[in-house]
LUMZA-854107 format. One record per residue (C-alpha): residue in three letters; x, y, z; residue number from 1. Coordinates in steps of 0.1 Angstrom, whole numbers, plus 5000, padded with zeros to 4 digits. Example, Ala and Ser with C-alpha at 12.3 -4.5 7.8 and 13.67 -1.06 7.14 Angstrom:
<atoms>
residuo:east:north:up:num
ala:5123:4955:5078:1
ser:5137:4989:5071:2
</atoms>
This chain:
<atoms>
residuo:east:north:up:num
unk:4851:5660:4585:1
unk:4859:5632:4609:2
unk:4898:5640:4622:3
unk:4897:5616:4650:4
unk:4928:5588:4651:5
unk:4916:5553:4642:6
unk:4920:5528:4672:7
unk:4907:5497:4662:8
unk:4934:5466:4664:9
unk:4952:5455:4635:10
unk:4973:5427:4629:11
unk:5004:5435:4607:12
unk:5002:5421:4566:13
unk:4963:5413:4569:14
unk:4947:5437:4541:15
unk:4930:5468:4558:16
unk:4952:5463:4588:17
unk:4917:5454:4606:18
unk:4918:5424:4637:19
unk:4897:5397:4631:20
unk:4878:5385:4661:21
unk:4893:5356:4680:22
unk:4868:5325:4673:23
unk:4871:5316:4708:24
unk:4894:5325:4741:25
unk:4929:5320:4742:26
unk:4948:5289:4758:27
unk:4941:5255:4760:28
unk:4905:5245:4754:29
unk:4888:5220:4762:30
unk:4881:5190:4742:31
unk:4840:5186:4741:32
unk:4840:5151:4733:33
unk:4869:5140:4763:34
unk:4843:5165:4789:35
unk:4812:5149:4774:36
unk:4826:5112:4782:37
unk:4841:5121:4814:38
unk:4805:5137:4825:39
unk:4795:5100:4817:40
unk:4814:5082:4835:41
unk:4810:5105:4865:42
unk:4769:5102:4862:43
unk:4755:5119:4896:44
unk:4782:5111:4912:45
unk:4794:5142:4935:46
unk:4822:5165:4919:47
unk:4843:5165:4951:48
unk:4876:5174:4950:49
unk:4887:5143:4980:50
unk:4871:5119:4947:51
unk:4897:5130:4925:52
unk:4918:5098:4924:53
unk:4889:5073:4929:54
unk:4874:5093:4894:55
unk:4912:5087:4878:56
unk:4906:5050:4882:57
unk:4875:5052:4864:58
unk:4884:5065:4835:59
unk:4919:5044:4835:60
unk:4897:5012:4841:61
unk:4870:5024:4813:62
unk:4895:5033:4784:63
unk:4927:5017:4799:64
unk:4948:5053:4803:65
unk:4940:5088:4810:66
unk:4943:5106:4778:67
unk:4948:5147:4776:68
unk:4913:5151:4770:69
unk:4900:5126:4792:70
unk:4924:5147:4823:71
unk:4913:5182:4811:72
unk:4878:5171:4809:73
unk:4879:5159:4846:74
unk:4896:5193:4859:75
unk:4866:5211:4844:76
unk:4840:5191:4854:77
unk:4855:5191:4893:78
unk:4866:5227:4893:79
unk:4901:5215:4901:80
unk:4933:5230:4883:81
unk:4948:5211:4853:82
unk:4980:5210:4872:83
unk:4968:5193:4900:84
unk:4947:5166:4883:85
unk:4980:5159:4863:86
unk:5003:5164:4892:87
unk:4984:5137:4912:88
unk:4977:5115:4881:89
unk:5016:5115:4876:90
unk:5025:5103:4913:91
unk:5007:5072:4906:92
unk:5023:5041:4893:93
unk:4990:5027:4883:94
unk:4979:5056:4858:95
unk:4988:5061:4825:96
unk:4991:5093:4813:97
unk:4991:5097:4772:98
unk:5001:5134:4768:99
unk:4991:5152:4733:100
unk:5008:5135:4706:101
unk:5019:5103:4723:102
unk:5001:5068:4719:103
unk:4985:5045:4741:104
unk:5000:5020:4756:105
unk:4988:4983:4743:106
unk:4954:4972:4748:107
unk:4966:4948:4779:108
unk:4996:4953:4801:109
unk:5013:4924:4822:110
unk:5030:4934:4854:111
unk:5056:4910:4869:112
unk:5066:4915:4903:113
unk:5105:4922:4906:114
unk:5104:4925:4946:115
unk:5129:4902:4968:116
unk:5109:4872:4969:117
unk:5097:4872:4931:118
unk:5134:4876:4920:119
unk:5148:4849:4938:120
unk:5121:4828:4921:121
unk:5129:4840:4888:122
unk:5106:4869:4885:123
unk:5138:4890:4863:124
unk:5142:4861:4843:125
unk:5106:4862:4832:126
unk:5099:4892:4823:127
unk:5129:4889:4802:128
unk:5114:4862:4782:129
unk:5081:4876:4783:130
unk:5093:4910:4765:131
unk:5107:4888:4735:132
unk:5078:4868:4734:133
unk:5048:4894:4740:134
unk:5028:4899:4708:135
unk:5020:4940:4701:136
unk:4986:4942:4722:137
unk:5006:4933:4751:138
unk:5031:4956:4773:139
unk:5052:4939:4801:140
unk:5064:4963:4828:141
unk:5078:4957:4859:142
unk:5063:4961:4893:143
unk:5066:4961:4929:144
unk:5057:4939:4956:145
unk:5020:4926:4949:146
unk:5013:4910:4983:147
unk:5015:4875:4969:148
unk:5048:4862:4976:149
unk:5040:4832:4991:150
unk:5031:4819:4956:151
unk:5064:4838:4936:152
unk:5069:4845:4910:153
unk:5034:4864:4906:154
unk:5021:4891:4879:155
unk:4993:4904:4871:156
unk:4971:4906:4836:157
unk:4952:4935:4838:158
unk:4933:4933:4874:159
unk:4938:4895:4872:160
unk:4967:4888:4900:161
unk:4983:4851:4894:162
unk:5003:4826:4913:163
unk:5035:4810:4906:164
unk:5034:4823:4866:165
unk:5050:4813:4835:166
unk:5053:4828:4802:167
unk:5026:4805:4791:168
unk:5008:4811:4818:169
unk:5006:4850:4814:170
unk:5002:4849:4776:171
unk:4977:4824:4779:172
unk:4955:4843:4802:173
unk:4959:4877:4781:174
unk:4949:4859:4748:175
unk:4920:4850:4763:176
unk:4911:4882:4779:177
unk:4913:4877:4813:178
unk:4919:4904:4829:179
unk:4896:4907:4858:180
unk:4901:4894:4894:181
unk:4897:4857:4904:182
unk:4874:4861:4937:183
unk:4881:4836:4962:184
unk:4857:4814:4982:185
unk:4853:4832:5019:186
unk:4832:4833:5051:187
unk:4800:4857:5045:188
unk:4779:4878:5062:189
unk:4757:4849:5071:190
unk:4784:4825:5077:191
unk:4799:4852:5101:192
unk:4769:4860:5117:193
unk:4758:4818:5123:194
unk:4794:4817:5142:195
unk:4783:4850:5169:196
unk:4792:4875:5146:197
unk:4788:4909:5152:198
unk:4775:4908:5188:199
unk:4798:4921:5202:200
unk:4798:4952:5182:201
unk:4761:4955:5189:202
unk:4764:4951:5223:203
unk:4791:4982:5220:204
unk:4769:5000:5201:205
unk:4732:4994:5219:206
unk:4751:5008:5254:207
unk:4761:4973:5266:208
unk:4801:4982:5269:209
unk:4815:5013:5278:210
unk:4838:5026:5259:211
unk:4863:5030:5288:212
unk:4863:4993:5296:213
unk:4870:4984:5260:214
unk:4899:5005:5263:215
unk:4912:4991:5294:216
unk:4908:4959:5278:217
unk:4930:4970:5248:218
unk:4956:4976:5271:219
unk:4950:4948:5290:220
unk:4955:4922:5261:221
unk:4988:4939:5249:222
unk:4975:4949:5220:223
unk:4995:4967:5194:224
unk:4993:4985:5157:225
unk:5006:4952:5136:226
unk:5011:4973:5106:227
unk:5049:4988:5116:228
unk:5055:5008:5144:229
unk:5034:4988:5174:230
unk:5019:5013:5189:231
unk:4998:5001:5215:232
unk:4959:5004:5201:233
unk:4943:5017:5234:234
unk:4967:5044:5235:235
unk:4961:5057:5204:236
unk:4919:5057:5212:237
unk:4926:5080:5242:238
unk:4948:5099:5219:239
unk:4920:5104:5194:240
unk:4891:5109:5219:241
unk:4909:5136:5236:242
unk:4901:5159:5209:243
unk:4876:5176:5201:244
unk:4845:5160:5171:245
unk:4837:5153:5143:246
unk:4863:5126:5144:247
unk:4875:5101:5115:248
unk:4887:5067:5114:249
unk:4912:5053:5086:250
unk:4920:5018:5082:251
unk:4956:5014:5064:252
unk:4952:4983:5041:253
unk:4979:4998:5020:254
unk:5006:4969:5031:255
unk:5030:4972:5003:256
unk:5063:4960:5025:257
unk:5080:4936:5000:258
unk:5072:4900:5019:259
unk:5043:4912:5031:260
unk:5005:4896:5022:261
unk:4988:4889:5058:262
unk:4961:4912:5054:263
unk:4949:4905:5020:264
unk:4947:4867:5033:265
unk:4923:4882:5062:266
unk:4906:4900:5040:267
unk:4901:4872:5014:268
unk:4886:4847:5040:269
unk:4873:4868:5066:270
unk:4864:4902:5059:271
unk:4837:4902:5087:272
unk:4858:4897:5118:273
unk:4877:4928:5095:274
unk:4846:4947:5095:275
unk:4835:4939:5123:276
unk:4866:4948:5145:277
unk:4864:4984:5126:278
unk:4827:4988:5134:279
unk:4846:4985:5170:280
unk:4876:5011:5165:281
unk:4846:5034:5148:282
unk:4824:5031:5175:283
unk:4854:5034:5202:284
unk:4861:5076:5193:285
unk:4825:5082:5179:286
unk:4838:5085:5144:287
unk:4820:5107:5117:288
unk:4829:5081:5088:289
unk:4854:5053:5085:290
unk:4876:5050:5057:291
unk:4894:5013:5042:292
unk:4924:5023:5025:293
unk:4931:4996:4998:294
unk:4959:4989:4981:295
unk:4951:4990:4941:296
unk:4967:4957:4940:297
unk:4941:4941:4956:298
unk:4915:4941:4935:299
unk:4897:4907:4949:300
unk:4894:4918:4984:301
unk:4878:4954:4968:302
unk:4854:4930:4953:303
unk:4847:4913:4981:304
unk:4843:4943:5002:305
unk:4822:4964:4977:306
unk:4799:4934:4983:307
unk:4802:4928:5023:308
unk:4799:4964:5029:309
unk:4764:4960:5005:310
unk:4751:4935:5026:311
unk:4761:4954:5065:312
unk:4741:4984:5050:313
unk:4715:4960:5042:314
unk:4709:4946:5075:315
unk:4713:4979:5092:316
unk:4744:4975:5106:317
unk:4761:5007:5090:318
unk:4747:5033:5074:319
unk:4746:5037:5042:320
unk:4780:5054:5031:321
unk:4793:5055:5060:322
unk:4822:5030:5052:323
unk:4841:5045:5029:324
unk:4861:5024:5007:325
unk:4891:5040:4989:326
unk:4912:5026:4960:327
unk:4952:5034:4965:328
unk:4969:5035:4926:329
unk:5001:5022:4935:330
unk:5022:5038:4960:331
unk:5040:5024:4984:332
unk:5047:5053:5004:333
unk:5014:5055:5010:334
unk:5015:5026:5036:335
unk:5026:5057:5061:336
unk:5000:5071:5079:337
unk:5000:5105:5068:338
unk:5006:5103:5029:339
unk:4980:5078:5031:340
unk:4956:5107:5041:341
unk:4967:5125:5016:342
unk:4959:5103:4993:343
unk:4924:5097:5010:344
unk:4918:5139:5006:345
unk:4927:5134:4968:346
unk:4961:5143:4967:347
unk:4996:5130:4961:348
unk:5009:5110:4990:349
unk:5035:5129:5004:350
unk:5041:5123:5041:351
unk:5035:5153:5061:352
unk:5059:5172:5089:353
unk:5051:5160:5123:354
unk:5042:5171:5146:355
unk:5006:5175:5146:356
unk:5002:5138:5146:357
unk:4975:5122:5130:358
unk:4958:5115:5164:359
unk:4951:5158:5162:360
unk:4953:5167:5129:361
unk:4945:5138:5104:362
unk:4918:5133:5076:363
unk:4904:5167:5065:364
unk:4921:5183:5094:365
unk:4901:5167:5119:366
unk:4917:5141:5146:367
unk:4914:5106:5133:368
unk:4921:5072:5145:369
unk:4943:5049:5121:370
unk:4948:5011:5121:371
unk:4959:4982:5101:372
unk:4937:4955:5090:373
unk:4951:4928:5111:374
unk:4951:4951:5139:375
unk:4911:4957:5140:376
unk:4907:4920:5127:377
unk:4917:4907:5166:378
unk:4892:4935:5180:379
unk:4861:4912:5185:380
unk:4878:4878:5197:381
unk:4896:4902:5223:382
unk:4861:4916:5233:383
unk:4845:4884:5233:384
unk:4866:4857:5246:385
unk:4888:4883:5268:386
unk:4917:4905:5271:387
unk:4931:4877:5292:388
unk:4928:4852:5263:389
unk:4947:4871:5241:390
unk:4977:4882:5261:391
unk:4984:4844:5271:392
unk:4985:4833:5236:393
unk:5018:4842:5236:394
unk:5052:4830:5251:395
unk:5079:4838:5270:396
unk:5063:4871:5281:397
unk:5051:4883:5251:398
unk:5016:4888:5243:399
unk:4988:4881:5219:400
unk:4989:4864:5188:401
unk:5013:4874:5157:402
unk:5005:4868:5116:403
unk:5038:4862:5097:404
unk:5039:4860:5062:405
unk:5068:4843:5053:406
unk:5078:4836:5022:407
unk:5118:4823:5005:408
unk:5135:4795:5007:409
unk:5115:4776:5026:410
unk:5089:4741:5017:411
unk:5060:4760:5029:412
unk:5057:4797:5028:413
unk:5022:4816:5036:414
unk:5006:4830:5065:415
unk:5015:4818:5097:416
unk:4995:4827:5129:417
unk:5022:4817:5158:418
unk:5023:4835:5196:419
unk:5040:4861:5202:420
unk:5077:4854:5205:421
unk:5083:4829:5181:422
unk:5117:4825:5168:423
unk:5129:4828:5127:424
unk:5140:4790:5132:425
unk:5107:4783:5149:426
unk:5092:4795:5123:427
unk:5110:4773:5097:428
unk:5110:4743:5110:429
unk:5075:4742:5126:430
unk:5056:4765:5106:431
unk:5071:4762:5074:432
unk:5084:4726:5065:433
unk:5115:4735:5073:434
unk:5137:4752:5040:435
unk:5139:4740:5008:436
unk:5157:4710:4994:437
unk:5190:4716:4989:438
unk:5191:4753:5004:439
unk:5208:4760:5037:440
unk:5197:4786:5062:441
unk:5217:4823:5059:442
unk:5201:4850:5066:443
unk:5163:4869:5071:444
unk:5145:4898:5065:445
unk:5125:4896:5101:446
unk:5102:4927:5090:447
unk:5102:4935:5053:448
unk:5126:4957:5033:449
unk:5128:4975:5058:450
unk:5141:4957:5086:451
unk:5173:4948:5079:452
unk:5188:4912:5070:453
unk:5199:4892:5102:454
unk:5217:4862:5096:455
unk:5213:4823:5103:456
unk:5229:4827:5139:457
unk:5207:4849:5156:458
unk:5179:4827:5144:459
unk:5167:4821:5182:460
unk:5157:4863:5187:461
unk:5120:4865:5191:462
unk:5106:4881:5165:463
unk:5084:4912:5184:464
unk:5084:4948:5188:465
unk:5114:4959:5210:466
unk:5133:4931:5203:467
unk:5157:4936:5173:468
unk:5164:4973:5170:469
unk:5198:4968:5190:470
unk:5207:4950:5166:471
unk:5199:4975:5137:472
unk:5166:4953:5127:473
unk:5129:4957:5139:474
unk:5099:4933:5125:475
unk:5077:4958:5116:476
unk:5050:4942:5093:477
unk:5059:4908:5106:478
unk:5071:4901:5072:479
unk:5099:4873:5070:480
unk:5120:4864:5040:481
unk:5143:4832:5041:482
unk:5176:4836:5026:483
unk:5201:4806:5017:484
unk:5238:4799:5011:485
unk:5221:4802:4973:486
unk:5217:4839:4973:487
unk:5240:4868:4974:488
unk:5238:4894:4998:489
unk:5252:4921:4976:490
unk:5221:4912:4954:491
unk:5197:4908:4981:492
unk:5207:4945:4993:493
unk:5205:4959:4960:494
unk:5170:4948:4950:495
unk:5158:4960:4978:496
unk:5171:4996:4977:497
unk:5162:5001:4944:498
unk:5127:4991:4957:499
unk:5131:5021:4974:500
unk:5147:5042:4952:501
unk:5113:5036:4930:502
unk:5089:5041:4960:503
unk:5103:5074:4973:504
unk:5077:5101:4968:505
unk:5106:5125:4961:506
unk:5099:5150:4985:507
unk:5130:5151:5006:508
unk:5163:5157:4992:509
unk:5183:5128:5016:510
unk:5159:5104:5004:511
unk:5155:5110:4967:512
unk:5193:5115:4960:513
unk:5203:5090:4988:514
unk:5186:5059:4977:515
unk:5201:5070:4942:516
unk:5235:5074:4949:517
unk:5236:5045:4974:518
unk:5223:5022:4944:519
unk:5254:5037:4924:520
unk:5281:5027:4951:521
unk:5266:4995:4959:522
unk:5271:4987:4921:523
unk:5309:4987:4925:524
unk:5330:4956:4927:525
unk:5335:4966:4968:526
unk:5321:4983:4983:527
unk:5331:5016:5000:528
unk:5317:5012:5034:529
unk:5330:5042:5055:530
unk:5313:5061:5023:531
unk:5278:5039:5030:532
unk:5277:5047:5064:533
unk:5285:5085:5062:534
unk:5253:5088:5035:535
unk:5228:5060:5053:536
unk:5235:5085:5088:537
unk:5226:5117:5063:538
unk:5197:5094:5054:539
unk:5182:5085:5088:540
unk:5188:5116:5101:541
unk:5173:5140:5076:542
unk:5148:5120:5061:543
unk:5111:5135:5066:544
unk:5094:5096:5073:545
unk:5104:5063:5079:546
unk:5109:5050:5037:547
unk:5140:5075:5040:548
unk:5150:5068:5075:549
unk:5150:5029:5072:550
unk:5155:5025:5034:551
unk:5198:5021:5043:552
unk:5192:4990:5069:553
unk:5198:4964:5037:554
unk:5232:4978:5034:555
unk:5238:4983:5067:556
unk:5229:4950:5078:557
unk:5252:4930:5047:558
unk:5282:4953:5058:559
unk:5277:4944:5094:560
unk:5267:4904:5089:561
unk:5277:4891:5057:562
unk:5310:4909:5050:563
unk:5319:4883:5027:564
unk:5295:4890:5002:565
unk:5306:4925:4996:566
unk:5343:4923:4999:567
</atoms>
């Protein structure tokens, strides 16, 4: 007789007291049909993990969200944790993420820009009206600076950015479907190439220049990084080339600076001097690849230079992926260096401790070389026409050539290409038509959000690096908003600290719960300015990058100059 104890599992009130096997493994599963239609999309593309976001946009743009499914489907299929494809699908604004159990949003969403020079156009107005008008297929949301505030208000239908927008004009376009971007008429590859194009960069590249005499003429012309800081460009090649290969090179077309669009209106007419002038910066520290960091809101210049990049591989010119054009998802903080290589290696953008600097430890740990768009854009006409040439386009001492946008209260905002030096009143009354009827001068942003607000009497300060920062200000992105006697300062502060407030990544305390609590005080009837200043010092102090450090110079700046707005 068989005395032995019985072992076998049981499971308490099932008859027998005998397990059943588990039909499959416990946890989550994943949903065949989401992997099968993920595996689709992806095709024989490669399942790297530096591809995550760039695979997030094509499922958002080929079902319009990223569904549970559709996420857990891609973590399998990459070999990537659930928690970090959700992590970095969440930092995004430009994602939606439908958890189990929630719905989608509507078939066509309408962003309105709510940035400085959108409000003061009427851009909260609008999207009031457009909420109690939008039929159910449509969702309006609000949004931060698109780059197109020379035209403000502006939205956007889908990928379809407009000018100067209505409610008619919005609901119009999303009855219709349109929803893709308008491309605009530009120079070409063979338009570029009939004007001299690209010589110079093949002379670089067949042994005619050395690389040490295009550097000396970097520094020569005055040349500086015309995306914030203004470093100066030649410097930061030495820096690169001092260490050791492979090497990388990262262009930063992420300009999201409220006020700022001068880029995106290079890019849009002449993406080959562009190209060309990063063909240069690639050649100048032997870079493996070269990366284009683009702004999601840009969708027409990613047309344009999905196509221009085509043709240059083509003609032989570069190789075949070896321009490497990434898609940001909405993020401003990703405009700093190193979040934006975050973002390139897949990741959230979160700005990283410094030191290393990027120049020593950037893209995939490897030293890389970053510029702006406008930055690389001057790189040909310097090599070809002469450091010289450049450095005496400017006045008054300054050198080189400087792109404003400007955009306000004035007759005739938009890019404006001046020399170096030129003045905020210069600006209006020669570049820009002077202001608009019935507005009187106050105030300017000389650099963006950023910057600080200076008022109508110090409109005779030149507007370049080193110029401004004793008085609390710096031009950074070049980006210039006009105030008048119409707007309130209080306002003007407000909007633009809850820009911030939005845009911080989160990862610092002084900047997540200091842009916060400075939104609270500033909503009082007066403001309590020893208070202000005691958390704007926390904030500049402690801060991990610059959106934390230079996110209280609104306030600051109304407290110091307009007093009488706030009292």
């Amino acid at each position: 007789m068989n005395t032995r104890p019985d072992f076998s599992p049981t499971r308490p009130g099932r008859k027998g007291g005998v397990r059943k096997p588990r039909p499959f493994p416990k946890g989550r599963q994943v949903d065949q049909d989401g992997l099968e239609q993920v595996q689709a999309l992806l095709g024989d593309r490669p399942r790297r993990r530096d591809l995550l976001i760039e695979y997030l946009h094509l499922i958002q743009d080929g079902y319009g969200h990223l569904s549970a499914p559709h996420l857990h489907g891609l973590a399998k299929e990459m070999g990537v944790p659930m928690a970090e494809v959700f992590e970095v699908a969440t930092f995004y604004h430009h994602f939606d993420v439908v958890r189990e159990g929630e719905d989608a949003p509507a078939e066509i969403t309408i962003r309105v820009c709510d940035s400085l020079s959108c409000a003061l156009a009427g851009g909260e107005e609008l999207i009031d009206s457009l909420k109690a008008a939008a039929p159910d297929n449509v969702r309006v949301v609000h949004a931060p600076c698109m780059g197109r505030c020379q035209s403000a208000p502006a939205a956007a239908v889908g990928h379809n950015y407009m000018d100067e927008v209505t409610v008619d004009s919005l609901l119009g376009a999303a009855a219709v479907g349109a929803t893709k971007p308008d491309v605009p008429a530009y120079q070409d590859y063979d338009g570029y190439v009939a004007d001299g194009g690209y010589a110079v960069f093949k002379g670089c590249r067949d042994g005619g220049r050395k690389v040490e005499d295009v550097v000396q003429a970097l520094h020569d012309s005055g040349l500086r990084g015309l995306g914030g800081a203004g470093f100066p460009s030649g410097r930061k090649w030495e820096f690169v080339r001092a260490g050791d290969g492979p090497r990388y090179l990262c262009i930063n077309g992420d300009e999201g600076e409220p006020g700022t669009f001068k880029d995106r209106y290079y890019l849009e007419t002449r993406p080959h001097q562009f190209l060309e002038g990063m063909l240069i910066a690639a050649w100048g520290v032997d870079a493996e690849r070269a990366y284009i960091y683009l702004r999601d809101e840009y969708p027409a210049a990613r047309e344009i230079l999905l196509k221009e990049i085509a043709r240059l591989e083509a003609e032989g010119i570069a190789a075949p992926g070896y321009i490497d054009l990434r898609r940001g998802a909405g993020a401003y903080i990703c405009g700093e260096e190193s979040a934006m290589i975050e973002s390139i290696e897949g990741k959230r953008g979160l700005p990283r401790h410094r030191p290393p600097y990027v120049a020593q430890v950037g893209v995939f740990g490897r030293p890389t070389l970053v510029h702006n768009v406008e930055t690389v854009y001057w790189m040909p006409d310097i090599l070809a026409k002469g450091a010289e040439w450049f450095a005496a386009q400017g006045k008054d001492g300054h050198k080189g050539l400087r792109s404003y946008s400007v955009s306000g209260r004035v007759r005739e905002p938009g890019v404006k290409l001046t020399p170096a030096g030129v003045t905020a009143r210069e600006l209006i009354d020669e570049y820009c038509g002077g202001m608009l009827e019935g507005h009187d001068f106050k105030g300017y942003l000389p650099g963006g959000a950023s910057g600080g607000i200076l008022p109508a009497s110090m409109d005779n300060l030149p507007l370049d690096f080193g110029q401004l920062e004793q008085y609390g200000s710096f031009v950074g992105s070049h980006a210039v908003v006009i105030l008048s006697d119409k707007d309130d300062m209080k306002f003007v502060a407000s909007n633009l600290l809850k820009f911030f407030e939005d845009e911080s990544c989160g990862q610092c305390t002084p900047c997540r719960v200091g842009c916060e609590k400075a939104i609270k005080l500033m909503a009082a009837d007066a403001w309590d300015q020893p208070l202000l200043n005691e958390l704007s010092t926390a904030m500049a102090d402690a801060s991990i990058c610059g959106l934390g450090q230079a996110a209280p110079n609104p306030m600051l700046s109304v407290m110091k100059f307009f007093p009488e707005d706030i009292s």
